[in-house]
Backbone bond lengths (Angstrom), bond angles and torsions (degrees), N, CA, C in turn:
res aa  C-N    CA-C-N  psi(-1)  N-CA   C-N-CA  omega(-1)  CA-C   N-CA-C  phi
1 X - - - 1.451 - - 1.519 109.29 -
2 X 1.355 106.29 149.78 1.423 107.85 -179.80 1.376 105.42 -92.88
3 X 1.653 112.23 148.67 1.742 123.00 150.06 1.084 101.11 19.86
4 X 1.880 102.80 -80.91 1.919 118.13 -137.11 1.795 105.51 -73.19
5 X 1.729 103.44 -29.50 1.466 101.11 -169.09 1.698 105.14 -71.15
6 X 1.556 99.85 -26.73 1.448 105.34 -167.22 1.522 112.16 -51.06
7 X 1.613 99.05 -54.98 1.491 139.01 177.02 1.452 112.78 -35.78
8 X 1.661 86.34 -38.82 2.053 91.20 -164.57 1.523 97.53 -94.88
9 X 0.959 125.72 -34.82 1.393 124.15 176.28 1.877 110.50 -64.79
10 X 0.933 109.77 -18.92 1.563 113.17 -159.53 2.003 98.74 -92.24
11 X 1.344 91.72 -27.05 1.864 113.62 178.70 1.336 99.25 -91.42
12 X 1.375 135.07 -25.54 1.851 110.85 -172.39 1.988 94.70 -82.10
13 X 1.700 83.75 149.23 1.802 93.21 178.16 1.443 106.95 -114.64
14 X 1.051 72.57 177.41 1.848 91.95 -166.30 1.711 95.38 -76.75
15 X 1.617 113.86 148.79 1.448 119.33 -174.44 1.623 105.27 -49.13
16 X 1.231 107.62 140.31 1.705 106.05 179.45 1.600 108.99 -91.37
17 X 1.592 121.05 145.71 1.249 138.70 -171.72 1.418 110.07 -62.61
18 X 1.896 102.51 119.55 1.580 82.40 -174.56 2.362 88.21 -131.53
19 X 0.979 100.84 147.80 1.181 118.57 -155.64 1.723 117.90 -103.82
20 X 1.068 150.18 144.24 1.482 128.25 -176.16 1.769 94.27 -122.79
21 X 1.603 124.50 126.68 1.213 112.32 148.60 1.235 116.97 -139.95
22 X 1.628 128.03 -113.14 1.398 115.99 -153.78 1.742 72.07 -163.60
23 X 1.594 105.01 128.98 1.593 110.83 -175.15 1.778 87.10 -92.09
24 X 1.856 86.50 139.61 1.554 97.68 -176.02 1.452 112.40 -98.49
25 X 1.439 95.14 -26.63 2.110 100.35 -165.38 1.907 90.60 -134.22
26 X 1.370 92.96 137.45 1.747 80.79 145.16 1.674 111.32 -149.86
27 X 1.101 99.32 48.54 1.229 89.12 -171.80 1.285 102.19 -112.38
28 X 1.715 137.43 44.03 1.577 124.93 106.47 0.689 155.45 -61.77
29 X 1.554 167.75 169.34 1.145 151.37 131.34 1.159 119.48 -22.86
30 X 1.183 118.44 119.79 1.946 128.74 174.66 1.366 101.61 44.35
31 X 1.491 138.90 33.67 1.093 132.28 167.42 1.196 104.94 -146.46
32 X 1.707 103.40 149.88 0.955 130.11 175.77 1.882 141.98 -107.33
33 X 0.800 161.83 136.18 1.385 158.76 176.42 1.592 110.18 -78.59
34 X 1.469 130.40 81.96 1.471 111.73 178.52 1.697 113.67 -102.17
35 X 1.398 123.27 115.68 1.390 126.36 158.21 1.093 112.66 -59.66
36 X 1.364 106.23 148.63 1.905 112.56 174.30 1.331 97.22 -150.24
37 X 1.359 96.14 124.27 1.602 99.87 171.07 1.681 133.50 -114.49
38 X 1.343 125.58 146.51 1.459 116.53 -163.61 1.296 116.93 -161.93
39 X 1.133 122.38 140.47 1.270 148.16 -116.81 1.721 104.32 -107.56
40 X 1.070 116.03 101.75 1.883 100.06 -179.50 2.192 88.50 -123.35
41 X 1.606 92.62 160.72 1.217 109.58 177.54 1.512 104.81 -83.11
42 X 1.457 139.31 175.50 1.234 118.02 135.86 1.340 120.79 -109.88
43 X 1.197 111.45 154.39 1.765 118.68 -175.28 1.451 122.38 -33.86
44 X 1.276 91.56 -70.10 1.834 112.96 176.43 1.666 104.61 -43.81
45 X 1.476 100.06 -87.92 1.483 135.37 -150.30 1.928 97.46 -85.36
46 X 1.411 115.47 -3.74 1.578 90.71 176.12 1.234 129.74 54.11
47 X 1.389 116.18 21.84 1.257 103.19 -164.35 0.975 104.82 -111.58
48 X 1.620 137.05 169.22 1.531 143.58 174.42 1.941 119.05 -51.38
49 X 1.284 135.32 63.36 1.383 97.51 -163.58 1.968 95.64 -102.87
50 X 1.486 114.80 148.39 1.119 113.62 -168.75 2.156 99.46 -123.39
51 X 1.036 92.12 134.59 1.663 110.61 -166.06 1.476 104.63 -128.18
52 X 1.579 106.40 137.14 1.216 131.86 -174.29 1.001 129.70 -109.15
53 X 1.644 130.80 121.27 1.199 111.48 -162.99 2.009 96.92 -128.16
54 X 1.291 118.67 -177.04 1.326 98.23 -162.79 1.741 100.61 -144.31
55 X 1.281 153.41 119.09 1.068 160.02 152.98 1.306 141.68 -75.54
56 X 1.060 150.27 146.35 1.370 157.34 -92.39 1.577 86.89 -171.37
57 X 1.459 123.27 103.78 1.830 108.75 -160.32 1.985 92.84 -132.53
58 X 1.264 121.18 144.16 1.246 123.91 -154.50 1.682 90.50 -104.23
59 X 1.190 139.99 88.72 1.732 147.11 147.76 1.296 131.17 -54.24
60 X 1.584 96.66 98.05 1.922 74.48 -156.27 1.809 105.84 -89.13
61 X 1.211 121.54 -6.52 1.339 139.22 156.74 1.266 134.88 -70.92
62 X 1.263 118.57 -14.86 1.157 134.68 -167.19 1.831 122.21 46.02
63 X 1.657 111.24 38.51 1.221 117.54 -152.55 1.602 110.76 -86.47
64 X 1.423 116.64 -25.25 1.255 139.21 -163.63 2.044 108.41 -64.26
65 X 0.748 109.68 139.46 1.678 107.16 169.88 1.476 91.94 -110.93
66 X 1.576 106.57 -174.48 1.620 131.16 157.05 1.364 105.45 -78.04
67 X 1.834 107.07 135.13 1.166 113.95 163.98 1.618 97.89 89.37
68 X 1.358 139.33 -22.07 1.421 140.56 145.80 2.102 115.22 -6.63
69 X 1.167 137.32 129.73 1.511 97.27 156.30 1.627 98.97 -110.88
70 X 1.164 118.09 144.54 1.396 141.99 -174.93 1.309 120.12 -108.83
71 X 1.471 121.32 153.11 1.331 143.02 168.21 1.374 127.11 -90.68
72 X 1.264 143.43 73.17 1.364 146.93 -137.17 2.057 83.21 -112.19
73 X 1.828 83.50 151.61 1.925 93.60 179.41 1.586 82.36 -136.24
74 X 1.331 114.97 153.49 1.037 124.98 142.90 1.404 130.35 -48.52
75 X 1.432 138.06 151.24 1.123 148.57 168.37 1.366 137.05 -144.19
76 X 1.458 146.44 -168.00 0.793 131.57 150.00 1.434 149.32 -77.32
77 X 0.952 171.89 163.71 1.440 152.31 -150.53 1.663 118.83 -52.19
78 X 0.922 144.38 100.96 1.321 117.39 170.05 1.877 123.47 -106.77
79 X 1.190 97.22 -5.93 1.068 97.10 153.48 1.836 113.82 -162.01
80 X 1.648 109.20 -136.72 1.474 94.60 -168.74 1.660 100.41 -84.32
81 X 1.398 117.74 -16.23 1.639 125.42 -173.16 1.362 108.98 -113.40
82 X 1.319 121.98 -18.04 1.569 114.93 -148.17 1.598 82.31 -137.70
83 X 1.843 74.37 116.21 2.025 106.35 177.92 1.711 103.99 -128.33
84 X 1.051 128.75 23.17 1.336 144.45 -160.09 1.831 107.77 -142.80
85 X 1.413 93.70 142.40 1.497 101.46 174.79 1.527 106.77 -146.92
86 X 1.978 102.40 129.97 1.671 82.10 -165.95 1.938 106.82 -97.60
87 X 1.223 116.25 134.37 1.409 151.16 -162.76 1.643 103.36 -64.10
88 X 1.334 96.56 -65.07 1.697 103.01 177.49 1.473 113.96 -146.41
89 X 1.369 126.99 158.14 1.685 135.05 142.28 1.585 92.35 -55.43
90 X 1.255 87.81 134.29 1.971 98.84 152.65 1.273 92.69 -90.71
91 X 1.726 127.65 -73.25 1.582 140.36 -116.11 1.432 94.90 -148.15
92 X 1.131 119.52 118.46 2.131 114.17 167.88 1.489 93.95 -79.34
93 X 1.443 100.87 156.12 1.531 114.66 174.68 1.430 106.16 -80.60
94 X 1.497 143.48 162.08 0.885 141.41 -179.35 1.795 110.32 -65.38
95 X 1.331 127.27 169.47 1.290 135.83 171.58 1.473 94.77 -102.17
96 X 1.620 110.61 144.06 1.149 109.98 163.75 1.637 119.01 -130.56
């Protein structure tokens, strides 16, 4: 193999983390609030416990409502909270 293939292989990354939740806030500028929630057993007791975690998602359209569920990817920094950029709408939340 040459140098360049070495080079280019040594630069491709691994698929980046992309996440599904339910946008909580949007009332920043180009940002969003996405919850994601997920499911762990517990050791002991087996039991269902489900934990929430919450993201900081970069909109550059400002297209998203509350209650939206979204497609969030990882990224690189874009600001001091927001390492996430969301990809697509799956589902609009209903109008009420």
């Amino acid at each position: 193999m040459t140098d360049t293939a070495v080079a280019t292989e040594a630069r491709e990354q691994s698929p980046r983390t992309q996440k599904i939740g339910r946008v909580k806030s949007n009332k920043m500028d180009k940002t969003v609030v996405v919850s994601v929630d997920f499911v762990r057993r517990h050791r002991l007791y087996h039991k269902r416990i489900t934990r929430t975690s919450t993201f900081f998602a970069h909109d550059e359209t400002n297209t998203c409502n509350e209650g939206d569920l979204v497609r969030i990817e990882e990224t690189r920094p874009l600001s001091k909270n927001k390492h996430w950029i969301v990809r697509e709408v799956i589902e609009r939340a209903a109008d009420l």
